[in-house]
N, C-alpha and C positions, 0 to 999 in steps of 0.2 A: 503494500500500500504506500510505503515512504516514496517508491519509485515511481508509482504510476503516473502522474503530473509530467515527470521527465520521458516516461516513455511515449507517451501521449503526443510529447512532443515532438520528440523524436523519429515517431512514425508518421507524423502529418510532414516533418522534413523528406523525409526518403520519399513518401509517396508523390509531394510537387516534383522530386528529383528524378523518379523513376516516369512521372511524363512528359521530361522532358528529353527522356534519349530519343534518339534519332526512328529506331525501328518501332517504338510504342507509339510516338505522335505520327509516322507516317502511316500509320493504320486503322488511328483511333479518331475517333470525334468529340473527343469529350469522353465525362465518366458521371456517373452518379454515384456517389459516396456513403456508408451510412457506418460509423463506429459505433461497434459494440464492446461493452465492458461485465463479462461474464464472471461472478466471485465464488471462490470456494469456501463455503464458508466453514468447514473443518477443517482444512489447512489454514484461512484466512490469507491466500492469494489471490490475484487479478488475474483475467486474460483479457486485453484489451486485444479488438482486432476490429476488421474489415469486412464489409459488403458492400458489394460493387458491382455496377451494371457499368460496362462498357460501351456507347454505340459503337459500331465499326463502319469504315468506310467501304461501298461497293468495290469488289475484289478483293477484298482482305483475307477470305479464303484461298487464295488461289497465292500468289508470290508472298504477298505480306503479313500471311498468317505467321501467329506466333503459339509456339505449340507450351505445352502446360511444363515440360523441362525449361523452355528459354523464360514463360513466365518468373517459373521459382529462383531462376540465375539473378535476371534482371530485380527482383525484389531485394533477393539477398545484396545484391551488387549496391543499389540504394541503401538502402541502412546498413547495408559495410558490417553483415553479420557474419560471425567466426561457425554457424552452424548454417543448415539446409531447414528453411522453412516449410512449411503445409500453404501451402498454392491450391487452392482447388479450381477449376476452371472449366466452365460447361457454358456451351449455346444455349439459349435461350430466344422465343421467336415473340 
């Protein structure tokens, strides 16, 4: 709980960071955002995270796709973590 405020912050940094690499914004349109902050309450830890609607741009399947391994590279590469993060990534129509 001492950390969440910092981490909080720390992942609204990486995620403006992570759109604006080059292969994310050539294929993205925008994002909708929604942080979620999950507690355990017998440990008394956090999990703050993400949900996120992507639009993509027409063709983004085809050359500009990014597949759910470059997602979790690219995330991790943003917040410059020393682990492999849980990336979940699915179409939605």
């Amino acid at each position: 709980g001492d950390d969440l405020k910092q981490t909080i912050t720390d992942m609204m940094q990486g995620f403006r960071k992570l759109f604006q690499y080059k292969k994310v914004k050539t294929g993205t349109l925008g994002f909708f955002r929604a942080l979620e902050i999950t507690k355990n309450h017998e440990e008394n830890t956090y999990h703050p995270h993400f949900h996120v609607l992507i639009p993509v741009r027409t063709g983004y399947f085809g050359k500009n796709y990014i597949n759910q391994k470059e997602w979790t590279s690219l995330w991790k590469r943003a917040m410059k973590l020393d682990y492999t993060p849980i990336v979940h990534v699915q179409r939605v129509k």
